[in-house]
Structure formats: structure tokens, C-alpha cells
Biopython code that builds the backbone (N, CA, C, O; Angstrom):
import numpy as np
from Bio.PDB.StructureBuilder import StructureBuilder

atoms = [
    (1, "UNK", "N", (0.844, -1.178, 0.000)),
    (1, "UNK", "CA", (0.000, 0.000, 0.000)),
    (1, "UNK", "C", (0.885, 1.235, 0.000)),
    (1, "UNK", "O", (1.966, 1.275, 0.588)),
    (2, "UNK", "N", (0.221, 2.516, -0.885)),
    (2, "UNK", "CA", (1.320, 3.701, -0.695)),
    (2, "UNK", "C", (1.354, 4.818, 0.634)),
    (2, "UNK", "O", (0.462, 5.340, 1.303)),
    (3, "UNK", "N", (2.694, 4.892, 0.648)),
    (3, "UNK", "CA", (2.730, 5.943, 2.039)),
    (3, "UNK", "C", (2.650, 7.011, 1.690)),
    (3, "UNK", "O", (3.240, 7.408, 0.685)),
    (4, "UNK", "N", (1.711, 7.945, 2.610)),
    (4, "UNK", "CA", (1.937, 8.857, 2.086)),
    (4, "UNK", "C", (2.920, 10.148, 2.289)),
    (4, "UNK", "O", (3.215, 10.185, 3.484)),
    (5, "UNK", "N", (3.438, 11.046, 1.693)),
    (5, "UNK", "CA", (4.505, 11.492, 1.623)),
    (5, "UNK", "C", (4.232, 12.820, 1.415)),
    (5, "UNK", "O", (3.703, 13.183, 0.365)),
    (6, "UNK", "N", (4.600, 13.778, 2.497)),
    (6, "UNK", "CA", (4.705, 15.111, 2.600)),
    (6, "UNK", "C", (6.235, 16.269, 1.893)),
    (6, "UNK", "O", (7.430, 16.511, 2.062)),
    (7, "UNK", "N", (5.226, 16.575, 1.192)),
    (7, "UNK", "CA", (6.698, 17.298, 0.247)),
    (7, "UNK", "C", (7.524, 18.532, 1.209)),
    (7, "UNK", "O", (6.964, 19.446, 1.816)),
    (8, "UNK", "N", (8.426, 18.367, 1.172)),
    (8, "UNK", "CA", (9.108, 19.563, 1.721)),
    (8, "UNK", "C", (10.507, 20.202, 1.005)),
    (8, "UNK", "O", (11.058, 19.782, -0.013)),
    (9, "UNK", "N", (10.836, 21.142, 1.700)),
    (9, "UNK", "CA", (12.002, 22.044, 0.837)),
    (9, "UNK", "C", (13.724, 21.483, 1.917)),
    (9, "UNK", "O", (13.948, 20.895, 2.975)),
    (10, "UNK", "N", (14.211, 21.869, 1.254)),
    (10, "UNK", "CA", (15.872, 21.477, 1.840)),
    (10, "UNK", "C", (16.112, 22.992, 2.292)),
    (10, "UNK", "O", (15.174, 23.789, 2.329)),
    (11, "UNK", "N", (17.224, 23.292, 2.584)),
    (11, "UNK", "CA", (17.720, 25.045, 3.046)),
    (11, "UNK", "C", (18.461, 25.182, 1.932)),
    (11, "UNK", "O", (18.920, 26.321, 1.846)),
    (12, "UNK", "N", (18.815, 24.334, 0.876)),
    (12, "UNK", "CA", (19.361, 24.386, -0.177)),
    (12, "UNK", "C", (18.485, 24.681, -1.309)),
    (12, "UNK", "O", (18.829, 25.211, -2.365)),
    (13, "UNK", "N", (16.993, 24.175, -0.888)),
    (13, "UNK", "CA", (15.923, 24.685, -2.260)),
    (13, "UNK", "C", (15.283, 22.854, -2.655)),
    (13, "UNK", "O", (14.194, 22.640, -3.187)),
    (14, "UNK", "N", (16.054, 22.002, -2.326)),
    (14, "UNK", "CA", (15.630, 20.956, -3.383)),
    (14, "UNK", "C", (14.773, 20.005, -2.428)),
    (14, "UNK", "O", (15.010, 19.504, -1.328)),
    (15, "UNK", "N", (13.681, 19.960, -3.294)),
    (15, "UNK", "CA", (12.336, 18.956, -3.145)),
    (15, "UNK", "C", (12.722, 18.025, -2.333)),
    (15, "UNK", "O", (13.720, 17.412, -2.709)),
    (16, "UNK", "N", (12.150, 17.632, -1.090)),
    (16, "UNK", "CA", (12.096, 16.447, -0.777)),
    (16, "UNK", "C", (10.670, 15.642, -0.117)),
    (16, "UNK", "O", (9.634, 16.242, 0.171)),
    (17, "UNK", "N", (10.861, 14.331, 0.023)),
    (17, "UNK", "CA", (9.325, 13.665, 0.526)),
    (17, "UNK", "C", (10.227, 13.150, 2.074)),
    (17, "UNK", "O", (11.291, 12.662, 2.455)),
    (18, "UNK", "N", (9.051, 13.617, 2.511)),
    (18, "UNK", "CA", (9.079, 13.110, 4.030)),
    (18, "UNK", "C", (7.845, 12.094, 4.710)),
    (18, "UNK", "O", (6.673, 12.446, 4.582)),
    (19, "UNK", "N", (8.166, 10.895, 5.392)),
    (19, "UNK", "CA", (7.086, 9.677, 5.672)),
    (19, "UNK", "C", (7.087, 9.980, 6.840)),
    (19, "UNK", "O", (8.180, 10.212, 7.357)),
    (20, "UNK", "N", (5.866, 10.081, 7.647)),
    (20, "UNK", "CA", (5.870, 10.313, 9.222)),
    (20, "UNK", "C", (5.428, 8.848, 9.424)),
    (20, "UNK", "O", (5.033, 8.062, 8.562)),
    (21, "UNK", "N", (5.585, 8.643, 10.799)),
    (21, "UNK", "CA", (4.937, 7.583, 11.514)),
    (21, "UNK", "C", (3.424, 7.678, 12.084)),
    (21, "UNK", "O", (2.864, 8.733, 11.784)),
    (22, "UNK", "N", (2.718, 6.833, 12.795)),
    (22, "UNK", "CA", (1.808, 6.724, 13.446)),
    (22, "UNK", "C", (1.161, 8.416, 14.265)),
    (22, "UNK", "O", (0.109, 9.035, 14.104)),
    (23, "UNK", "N", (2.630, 8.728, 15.313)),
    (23, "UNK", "CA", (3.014, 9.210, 15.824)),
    (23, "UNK", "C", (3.068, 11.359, 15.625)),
    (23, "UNK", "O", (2.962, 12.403, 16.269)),
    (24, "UNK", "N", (3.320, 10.781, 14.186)),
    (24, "UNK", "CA", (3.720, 12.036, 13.362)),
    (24, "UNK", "C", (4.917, 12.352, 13.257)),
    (24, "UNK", "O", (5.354, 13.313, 12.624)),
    (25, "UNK", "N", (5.750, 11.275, 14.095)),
    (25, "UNK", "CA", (7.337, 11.756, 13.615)),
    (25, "UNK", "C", (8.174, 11.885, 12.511)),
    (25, "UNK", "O", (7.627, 12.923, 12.138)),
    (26, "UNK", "N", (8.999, 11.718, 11.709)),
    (26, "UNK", "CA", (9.578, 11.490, 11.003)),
    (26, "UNK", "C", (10.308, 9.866, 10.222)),
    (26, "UNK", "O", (11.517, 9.653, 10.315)),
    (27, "UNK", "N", (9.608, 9.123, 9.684)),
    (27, "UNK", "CA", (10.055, 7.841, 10.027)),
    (27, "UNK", "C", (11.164, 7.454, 8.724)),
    (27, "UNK", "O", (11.595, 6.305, 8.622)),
    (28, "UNK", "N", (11.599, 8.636, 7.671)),
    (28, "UNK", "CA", (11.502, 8.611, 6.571)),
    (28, "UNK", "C", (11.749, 9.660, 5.678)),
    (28, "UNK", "O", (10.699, 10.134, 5.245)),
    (29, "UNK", "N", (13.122, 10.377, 5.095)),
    (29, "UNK", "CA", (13.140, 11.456, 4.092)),
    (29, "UNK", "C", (14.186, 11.184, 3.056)),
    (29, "UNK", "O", (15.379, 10.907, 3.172)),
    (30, "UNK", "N", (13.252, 11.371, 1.794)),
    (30, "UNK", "CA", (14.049, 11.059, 0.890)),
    (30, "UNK", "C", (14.381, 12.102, -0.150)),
    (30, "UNK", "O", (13.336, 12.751, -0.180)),
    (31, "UNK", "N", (15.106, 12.589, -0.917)),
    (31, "UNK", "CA", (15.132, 13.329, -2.068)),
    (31, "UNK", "C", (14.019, 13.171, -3.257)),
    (31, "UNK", "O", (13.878, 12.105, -3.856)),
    (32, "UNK", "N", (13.546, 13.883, -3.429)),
    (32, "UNK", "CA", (12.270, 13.417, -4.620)),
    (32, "UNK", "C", (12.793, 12.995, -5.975)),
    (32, "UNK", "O", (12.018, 12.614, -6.852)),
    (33, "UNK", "N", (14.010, 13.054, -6.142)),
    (33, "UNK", "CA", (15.021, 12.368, -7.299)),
    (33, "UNK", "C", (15.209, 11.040, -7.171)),
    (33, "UNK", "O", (14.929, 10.244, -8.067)),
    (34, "UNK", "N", (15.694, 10.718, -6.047)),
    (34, "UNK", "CA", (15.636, 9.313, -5.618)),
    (34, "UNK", "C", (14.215, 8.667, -5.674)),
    (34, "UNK", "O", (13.871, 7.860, -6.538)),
    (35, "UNK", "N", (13.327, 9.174, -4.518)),
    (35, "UNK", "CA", (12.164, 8.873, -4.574)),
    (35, "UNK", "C", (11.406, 8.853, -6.175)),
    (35, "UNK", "O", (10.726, 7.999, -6.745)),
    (36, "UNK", "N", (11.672, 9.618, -6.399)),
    (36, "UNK", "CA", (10.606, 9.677, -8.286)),
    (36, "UNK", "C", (11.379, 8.326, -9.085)),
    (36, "UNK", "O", (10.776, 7.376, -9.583)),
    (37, "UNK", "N", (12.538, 8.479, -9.063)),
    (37, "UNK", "CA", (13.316, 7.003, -10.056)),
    (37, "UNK", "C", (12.567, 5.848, -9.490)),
    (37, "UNK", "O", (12.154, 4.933, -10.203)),
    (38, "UNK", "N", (12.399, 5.897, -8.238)),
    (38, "UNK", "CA", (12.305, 4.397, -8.228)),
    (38, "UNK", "C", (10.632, 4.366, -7.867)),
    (38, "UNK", "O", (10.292, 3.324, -7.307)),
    (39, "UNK", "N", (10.122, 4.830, -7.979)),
    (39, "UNK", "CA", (8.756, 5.483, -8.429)),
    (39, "UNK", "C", (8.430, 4.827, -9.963)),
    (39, "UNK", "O", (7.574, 3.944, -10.016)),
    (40, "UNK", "N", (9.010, 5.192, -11.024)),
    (40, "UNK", "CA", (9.572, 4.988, -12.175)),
    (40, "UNK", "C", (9.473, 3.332, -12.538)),
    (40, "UNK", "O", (8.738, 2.604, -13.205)),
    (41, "UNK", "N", (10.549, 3.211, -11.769)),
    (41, "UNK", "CA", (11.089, 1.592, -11.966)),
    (41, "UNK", "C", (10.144, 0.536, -11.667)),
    (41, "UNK", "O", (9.959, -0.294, -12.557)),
    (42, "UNK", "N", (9.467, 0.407, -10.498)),
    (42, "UNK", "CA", (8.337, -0.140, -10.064)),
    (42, "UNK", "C", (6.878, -0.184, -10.469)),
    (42, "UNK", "O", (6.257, 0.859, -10.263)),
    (43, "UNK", "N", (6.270, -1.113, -10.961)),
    (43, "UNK", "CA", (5.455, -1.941, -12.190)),
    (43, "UNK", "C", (3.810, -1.175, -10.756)),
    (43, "UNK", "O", (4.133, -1.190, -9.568)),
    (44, "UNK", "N", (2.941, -0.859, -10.964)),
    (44, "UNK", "CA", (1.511, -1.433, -10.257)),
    (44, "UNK", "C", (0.850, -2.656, -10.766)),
    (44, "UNK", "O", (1.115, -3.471, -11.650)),
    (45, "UNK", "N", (-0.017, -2.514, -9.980)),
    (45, "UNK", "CA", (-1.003, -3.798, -10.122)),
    (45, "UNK", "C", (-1.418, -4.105, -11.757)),
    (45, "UNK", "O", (-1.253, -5.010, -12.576)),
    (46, "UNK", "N", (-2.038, -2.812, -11.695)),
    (46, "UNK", "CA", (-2.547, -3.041, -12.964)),
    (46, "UNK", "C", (-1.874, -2.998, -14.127)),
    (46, "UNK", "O", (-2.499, -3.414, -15.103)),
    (47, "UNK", "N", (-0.566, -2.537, -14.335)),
    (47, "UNK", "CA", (0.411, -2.959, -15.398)),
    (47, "UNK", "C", (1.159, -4.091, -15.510)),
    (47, "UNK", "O", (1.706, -4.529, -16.522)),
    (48, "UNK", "N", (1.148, -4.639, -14.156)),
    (48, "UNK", "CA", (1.845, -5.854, -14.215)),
    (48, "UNK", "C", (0.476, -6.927, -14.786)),
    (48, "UNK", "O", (0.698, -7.898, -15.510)),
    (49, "UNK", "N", (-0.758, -6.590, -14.369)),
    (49, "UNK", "CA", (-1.869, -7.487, -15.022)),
    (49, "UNK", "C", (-2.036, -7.311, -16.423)),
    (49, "UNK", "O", (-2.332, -8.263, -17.145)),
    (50, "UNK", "N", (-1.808, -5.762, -17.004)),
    (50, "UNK", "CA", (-1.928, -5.608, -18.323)),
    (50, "UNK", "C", (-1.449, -6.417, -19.445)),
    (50, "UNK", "O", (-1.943, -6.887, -20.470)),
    (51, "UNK", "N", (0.267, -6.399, -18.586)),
    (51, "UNK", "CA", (1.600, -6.968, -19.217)),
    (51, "UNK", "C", (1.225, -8.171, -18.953)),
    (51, "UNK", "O", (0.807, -8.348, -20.097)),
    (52, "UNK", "N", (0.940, -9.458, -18.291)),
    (52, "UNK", "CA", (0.642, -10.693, -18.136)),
    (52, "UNK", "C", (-0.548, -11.482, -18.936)),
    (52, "UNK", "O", (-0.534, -12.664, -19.277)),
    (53, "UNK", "N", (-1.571, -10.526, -19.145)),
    (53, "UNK", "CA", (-2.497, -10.442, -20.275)),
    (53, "UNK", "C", (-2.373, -10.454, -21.772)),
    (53, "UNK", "O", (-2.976, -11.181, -22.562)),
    (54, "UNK", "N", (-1.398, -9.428, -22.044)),
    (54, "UNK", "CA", (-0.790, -9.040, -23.407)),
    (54, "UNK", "C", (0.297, -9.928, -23.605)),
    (54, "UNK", "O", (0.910, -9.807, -24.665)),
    (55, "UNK", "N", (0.779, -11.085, -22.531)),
    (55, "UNK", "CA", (1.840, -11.296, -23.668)),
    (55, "UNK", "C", (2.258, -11.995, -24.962)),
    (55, "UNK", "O", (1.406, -12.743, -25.442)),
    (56, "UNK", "N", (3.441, -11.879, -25.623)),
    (56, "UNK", "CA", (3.548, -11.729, -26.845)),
    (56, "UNK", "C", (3.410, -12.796, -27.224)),
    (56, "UNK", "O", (4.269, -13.383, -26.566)),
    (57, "UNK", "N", (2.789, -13.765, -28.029)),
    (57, "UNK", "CA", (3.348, -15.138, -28.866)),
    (57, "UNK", "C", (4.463, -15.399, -29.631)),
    (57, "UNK", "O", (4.651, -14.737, -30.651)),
    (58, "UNK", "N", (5.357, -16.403, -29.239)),
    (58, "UNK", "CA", (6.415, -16.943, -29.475)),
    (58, "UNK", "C", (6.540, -16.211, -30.743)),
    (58, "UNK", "O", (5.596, -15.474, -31.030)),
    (59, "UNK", "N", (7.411, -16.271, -31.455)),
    (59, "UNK", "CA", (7.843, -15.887, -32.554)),
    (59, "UNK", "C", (8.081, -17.216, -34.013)),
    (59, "UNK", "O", (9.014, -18.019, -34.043)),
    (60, "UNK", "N", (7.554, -17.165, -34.515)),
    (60, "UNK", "CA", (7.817, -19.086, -35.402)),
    (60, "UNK", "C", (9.038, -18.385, -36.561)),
    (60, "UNK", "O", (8.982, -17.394, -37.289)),
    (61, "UNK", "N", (10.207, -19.509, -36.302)),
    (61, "UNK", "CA", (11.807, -18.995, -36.722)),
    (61, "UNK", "C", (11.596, -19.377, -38.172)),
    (61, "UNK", "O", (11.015, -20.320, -38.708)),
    (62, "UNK", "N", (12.128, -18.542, -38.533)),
    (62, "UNK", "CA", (12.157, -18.249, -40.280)),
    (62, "UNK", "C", (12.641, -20.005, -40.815)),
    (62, "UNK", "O", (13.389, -20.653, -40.084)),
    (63, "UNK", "N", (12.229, -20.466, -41.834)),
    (63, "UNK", "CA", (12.644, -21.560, -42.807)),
    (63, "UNK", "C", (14.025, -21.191, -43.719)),
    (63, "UNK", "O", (14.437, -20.231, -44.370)),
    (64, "UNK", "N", (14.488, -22.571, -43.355)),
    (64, "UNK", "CA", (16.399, -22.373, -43.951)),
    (64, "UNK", "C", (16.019, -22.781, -45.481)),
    (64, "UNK", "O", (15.165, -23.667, -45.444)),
    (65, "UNK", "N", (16.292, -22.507, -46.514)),
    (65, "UNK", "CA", (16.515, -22.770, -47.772)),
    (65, "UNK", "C", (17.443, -23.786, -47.564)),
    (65, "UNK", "O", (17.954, -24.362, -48.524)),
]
sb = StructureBuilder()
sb.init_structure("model")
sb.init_model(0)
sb.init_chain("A")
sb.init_seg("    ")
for serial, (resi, resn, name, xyz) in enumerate(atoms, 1):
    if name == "N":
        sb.init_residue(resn, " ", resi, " ")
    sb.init_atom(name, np.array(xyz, "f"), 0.0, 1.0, " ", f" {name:<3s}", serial, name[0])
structure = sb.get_structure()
């Protein structure tokens, strides 16, 4: 399930996501560069069902003369 993630600023300017706990503490801060790539990289539900649905049929290998 996704956490959710409070955007905040650095003293330098650059984006970051912050995960609190239960609590409201801090359990969690990442750069939103880091965080967005692997954001990126990682399939959901429903694309990984899309992709498992769609896949391709074998290919039948060309005839040798």
C-alpha cells in the first residue's frame, strides 16, 4: 500500500518527501530524485496485469533454404 509522503524544501531549495509515523514523527526522508526514479522503476497492479495479459506469442523462426 502507498505511504503517504509530505513534500518539503531542503535550506538548499531541493524537493524532498518526508514519511511520518503513526506518531507524526519522522520515520523517513528522501530526495524526490531518488524517490521519483524508483517510483519509475516499479510496475503497479494493474500494469503488471496488463503486461501478463498481453503477452507476446512466441515468434515461429524463419525456414532455412
Amino acid at each position: 500500500m502507498p505511504v503517504k509522503r509530505t513534500v518539503m524544501r531542503s535550506s538548499k531549495g531541493k524537493k524532498l518527501y518526508a514519511v511520518r509515523d503513526a506518531k507524526g514523527r519522522f520515520k523517513d526522508i528522501q530526495s524526490y530524485k531518488k524517490s521519483h526514479a524508483m517510483d519509475m522503476k516499479r510496475k503497479s497492479k494493474a500494469e503488471l496485469a496488463k503486461a501478463a495479459k498481453a503477452k507476446p506469442k512466441a515468434k515461429a523462426k524463419a525456414k532455412k533454404k
